[in-house]
C-alpha positions in Angstrom: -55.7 33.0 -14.4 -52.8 30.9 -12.1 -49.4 32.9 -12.5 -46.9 31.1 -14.7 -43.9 29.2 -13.1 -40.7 31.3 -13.1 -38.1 28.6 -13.5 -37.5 25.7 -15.8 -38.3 22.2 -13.9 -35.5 20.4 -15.8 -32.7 23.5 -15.2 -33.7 23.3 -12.0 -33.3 19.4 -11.5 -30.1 19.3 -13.3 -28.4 22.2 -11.0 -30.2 20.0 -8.0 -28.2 16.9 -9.7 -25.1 18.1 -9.3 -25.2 20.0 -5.8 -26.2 16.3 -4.8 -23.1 14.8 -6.8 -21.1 17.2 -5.4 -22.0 17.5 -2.0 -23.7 14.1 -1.1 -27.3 14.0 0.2 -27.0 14.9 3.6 -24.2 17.5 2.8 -26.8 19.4 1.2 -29.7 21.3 3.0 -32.4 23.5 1.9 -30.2 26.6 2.6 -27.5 25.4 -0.3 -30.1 23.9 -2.2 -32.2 27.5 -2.0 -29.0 29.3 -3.3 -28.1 26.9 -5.8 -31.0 26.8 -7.3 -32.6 30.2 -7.1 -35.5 29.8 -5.3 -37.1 30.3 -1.9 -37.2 27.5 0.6 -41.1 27.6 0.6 -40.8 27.6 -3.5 -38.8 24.2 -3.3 -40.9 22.9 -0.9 -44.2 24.0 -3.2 -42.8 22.1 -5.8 -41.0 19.5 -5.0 -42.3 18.4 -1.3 -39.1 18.5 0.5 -35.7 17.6 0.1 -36.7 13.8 -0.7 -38.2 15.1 -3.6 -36.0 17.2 -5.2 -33.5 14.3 -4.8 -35.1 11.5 -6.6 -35.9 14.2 -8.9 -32.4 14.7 -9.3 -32.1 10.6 -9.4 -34.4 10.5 -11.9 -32.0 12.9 -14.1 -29.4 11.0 -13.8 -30.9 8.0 -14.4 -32.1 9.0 -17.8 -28.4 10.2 -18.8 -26.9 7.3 -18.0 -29.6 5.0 -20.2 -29.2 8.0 -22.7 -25.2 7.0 -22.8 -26.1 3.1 -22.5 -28.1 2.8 -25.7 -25.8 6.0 -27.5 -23.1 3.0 -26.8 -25.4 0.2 -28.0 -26.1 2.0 -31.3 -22.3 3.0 -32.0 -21.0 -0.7 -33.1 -22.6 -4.1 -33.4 -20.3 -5.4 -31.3 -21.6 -5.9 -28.2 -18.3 -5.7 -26.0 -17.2 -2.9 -27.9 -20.8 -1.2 -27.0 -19.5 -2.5 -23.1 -16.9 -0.6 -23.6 -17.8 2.3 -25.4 -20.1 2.8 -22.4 -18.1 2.3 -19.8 -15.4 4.4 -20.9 -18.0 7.5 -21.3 -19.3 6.9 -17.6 -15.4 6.4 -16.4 -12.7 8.2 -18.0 -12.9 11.9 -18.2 -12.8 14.5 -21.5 -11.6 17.5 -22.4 -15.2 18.5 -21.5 -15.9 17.3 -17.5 -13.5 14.6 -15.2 -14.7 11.8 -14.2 -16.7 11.4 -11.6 -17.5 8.6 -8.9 -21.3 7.4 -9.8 -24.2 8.9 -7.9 -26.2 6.0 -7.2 -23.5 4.2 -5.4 -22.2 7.6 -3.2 -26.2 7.7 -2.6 -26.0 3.7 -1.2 -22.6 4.5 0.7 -24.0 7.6 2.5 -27.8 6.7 3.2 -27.6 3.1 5.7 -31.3 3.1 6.1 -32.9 0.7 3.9 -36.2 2.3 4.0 -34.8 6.0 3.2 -36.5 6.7 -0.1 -33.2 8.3 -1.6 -31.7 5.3 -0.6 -34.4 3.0 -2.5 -34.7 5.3 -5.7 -31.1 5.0 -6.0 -31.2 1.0 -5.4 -33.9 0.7 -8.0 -32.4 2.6 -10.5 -29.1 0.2 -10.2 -31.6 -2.8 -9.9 -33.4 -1.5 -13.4 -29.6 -1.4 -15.2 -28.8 -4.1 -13.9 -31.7 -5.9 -16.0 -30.7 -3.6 -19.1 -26.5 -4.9 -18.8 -28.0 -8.8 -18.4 -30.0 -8.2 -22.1 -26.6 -6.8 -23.1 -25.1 -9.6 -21.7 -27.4 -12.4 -23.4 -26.3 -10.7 -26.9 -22.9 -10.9 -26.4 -23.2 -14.3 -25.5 -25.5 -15.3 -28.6 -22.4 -13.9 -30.4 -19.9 -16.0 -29.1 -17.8 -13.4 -27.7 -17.9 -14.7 -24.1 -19.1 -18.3 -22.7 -22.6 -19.0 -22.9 -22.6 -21.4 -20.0 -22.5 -18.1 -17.8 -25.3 -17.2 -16.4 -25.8 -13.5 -17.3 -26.9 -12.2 -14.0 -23.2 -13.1 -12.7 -21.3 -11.2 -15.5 -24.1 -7.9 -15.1 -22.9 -7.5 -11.8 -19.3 -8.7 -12.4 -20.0 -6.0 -15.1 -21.5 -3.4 -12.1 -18.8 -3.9 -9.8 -16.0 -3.5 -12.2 -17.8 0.3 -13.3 -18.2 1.3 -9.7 -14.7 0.7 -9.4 -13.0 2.6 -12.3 -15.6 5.1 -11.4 -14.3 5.4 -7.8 -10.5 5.2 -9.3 -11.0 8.2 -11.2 -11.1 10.3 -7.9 -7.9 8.9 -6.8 -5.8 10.9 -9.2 -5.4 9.0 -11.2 -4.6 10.3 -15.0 -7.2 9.8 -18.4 -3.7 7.0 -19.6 -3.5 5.2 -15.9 -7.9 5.2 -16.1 -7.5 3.3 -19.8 -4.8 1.1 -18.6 -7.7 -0.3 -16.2 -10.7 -0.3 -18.5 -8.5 -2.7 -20.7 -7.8 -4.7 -17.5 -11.7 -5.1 -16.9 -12.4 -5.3 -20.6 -10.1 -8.0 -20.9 -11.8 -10.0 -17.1 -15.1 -9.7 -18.9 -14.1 -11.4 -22.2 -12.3 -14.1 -20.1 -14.7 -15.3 -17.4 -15.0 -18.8 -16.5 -17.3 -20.5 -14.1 -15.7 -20.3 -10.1 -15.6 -23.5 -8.9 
């Protein structure tokens, strides 16, 4: 009979998450990653593949938190930019709990230039896949009335994208929980005002 496994796959993922966040990708080696986590380089290795692995693994984690916040938000109000915002603001503006923190996938896309890196392209197709998820958001909102209909919904996703990167990235700054707000009522207020460019 095969030997049981001695460590929990997801406890191990989610410290492997957050050595990444912390650290970067290419910060981290198998050294850190070995004492972080526990467990012998040839362990990691046996389960995981290499570093690659354990990384979009550790995507993959992240990735289902966020969706798990995106549709906590969605279910919270039937307003739909009141859902925007509830989400944002959980992603964005830190707690009594954990700060805020810059977001993974685009610290991932900053630090990996090479296209065909497969961190880099797990990373890419998550933001691709939320992208599709903020354009259905997007549609509703629009269906309501609360912002023109003419827009194409596309644009305001990654008006949408480029606004939470930003606040994200804001929040290492220094900038205090009232100052982040300030902001997120800023953007709030872009999005409920967008016009076509001409």
């Amino acid at each position: 009979m095969p030997n049981p496994k001695r460590f929990d796959r997801e406890d191990v993922t989610q410290k492997a998450k957050e050595l990444f966040w912390r650290q970067g990708y290419h910060a981290t080696s198998m050294r850190d990653l070995s004492a972080e986590l526990d467990m012998r380089p040839a362990s990691i290795y046996a389960e995981f593949g290499n570093k690659d692995g354990i990384f979009i693994e550790a995507i993959t984690a992240y990735q289902n938190e966020m969706e798990l916040r995106f549709h906590q938000a969605l279910d919270s109000t039937d307003c739909g930019l009141d859902a925007l915002r509830t989400f944002i603001q959980s992603v964005s503006i830190g707690n009594q709990h954990q700060a805020a923190r810059a977001c993974m996938l685009a610290k991932t896309l900053l630090e990996i230039e090479d296209h065909e890196h497969r961190a880099r392209q797990a990373a890419q197709a998550y933001i691709e896949s939320f992208q599709g998820a903020l354009c259905g958001l997007i549609n509703s909102i629009q269906d309501a009335g609360e912002i023109d209909r003419s827009l194409a919904p596309n644009d305001v996703a990654t008006f949408v994208q480029v606004q939470l990167m930003g606040l994200r990235s804001a929040s290492q700054m220094g900038l205090s929980n009232e100052q982040l707000q300030h902001q997120l009522d800023w953007c709030m207020a872009s999005i409920a005002t967008l016009t076509h460019c001409e």
